[in-house]
C-alpha positions in Angstrom: -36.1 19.5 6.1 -32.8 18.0 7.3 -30.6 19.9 9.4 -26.9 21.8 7.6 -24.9 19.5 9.4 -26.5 16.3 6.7 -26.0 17.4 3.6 -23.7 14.8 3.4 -25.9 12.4 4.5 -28.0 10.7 1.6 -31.8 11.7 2.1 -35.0 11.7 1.4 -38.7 13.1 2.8 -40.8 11.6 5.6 -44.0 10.0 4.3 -46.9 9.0 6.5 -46.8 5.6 8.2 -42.7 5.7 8.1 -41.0 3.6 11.1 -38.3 5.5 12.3 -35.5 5.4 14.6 -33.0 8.2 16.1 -29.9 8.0 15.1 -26.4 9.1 15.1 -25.4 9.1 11.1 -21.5 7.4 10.1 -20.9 10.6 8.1 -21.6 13.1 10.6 -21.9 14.5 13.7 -25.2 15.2 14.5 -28.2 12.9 14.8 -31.4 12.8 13.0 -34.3 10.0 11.3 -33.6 7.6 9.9 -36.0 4.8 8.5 -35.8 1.7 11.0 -34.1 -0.8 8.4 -31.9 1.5 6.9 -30.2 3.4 9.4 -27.2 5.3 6.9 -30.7 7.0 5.3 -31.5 10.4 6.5 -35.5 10.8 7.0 -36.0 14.7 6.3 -39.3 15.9 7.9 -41.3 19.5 6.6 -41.9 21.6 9.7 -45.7 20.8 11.1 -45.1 17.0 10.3 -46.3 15.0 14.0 -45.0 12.0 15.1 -45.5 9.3 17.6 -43.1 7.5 19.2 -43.0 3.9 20.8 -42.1 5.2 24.2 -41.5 8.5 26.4 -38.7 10.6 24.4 -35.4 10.7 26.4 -33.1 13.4 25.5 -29.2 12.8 26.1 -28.1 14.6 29.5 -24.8 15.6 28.3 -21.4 14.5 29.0 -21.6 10.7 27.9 -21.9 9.3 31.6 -25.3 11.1 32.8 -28.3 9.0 32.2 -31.0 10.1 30.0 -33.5 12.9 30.9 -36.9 11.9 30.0 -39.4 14.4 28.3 -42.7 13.3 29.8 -44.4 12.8 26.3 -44.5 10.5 23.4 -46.1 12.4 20.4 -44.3 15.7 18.9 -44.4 17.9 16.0 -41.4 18.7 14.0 -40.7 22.8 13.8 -37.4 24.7 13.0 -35.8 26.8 14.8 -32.8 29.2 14.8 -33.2 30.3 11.5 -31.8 33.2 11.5 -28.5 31.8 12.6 -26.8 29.7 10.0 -24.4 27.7 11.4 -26.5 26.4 15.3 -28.7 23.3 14.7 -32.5 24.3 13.1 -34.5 20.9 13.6 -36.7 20.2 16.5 -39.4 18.8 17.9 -41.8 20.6 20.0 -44.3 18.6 22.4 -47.7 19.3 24.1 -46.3 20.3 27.5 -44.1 23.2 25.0 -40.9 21.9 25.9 -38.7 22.4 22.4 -35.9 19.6 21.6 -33.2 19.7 19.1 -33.2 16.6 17.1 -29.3 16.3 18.0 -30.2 15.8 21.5 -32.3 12.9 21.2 -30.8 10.1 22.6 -30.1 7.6 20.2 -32.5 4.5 18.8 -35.8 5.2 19.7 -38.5 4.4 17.3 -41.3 6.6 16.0 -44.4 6.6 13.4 -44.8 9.5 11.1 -48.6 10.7 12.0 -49.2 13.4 9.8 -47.7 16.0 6.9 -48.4 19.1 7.0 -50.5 20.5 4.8 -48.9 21.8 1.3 -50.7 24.9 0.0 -51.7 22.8 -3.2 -53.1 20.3 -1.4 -54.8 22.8 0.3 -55.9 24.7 -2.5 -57.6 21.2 -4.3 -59.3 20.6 -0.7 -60.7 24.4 -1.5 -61.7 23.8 -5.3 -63.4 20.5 -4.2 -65.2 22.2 -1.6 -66.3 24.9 -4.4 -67.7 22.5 -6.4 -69.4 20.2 -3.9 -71.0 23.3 -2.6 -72.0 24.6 -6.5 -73.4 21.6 -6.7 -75.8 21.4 -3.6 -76.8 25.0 -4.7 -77.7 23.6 -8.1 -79.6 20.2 -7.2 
């Protein structure tokens, strides 16, 4: 999902293995993915998708002359948040110690590797069916 605030922003989903890099987009005011060579792209990600970045996440301090606060991890999973209020900032990432971050607070141009989608119910369901039938047919032989 990409955030309200880039709509305006041209798009498209995360896949795995997708280099990408935090960034502040021309046409708007928030920050979000982007894919590493094409930074005017907007990198949507589907809540439960994990990614790894290069190096510890820093998060902007606020105020433009603080220095960066560091997060302590490198891996995350994407979640929404704030749903239930239209117009705040949804998209997030949420890391192993349980700290939550809103993507508009990451601090700008640091890469990271899309590890994992989440899985769709119709993937699921074929991982079910095969299942099904692998176990039909171990019954059978």
């Amino acid at each position: 999902m990409c955030d309200y605030s880039l709509h305006g922003v041209a798009s498209r989903p995360a896949k795995v293995g997708d280099r990408l890099v935090s960034t502040r987009f021309p046409t708007s005011f928030t920050r979000g993915f982007a894919p590493v060579e094409s930074r005017d792209i907007a990198v949507c990600l589907s809540p439960g998708t994990e990614i790894a970045f290069d190096h510890e996440v820093e998060v902007d301090a606020g105020f433009g002359f603080l220095p960066n606060k560091k997060v302590g991890e490198r891996v995350a999973r994407f979640r929404q948040i704030n749903m239930e209020r239209a117009h705040l900032h949804h998209d997030a990432l949420e890391f192993p110690n349980g700290q939550v971050v809103l993507l508009t607070r990451l601090a700008e141009g640091q890469t990271a590797t899309v590890l994992q989608l989440p899985a769709s119910p119709k993937r699921a369901q074929v991982r079910e069916e095969h299942q099904e039938q692998r176990t039909a047919e171990d019954t059978a032989a």
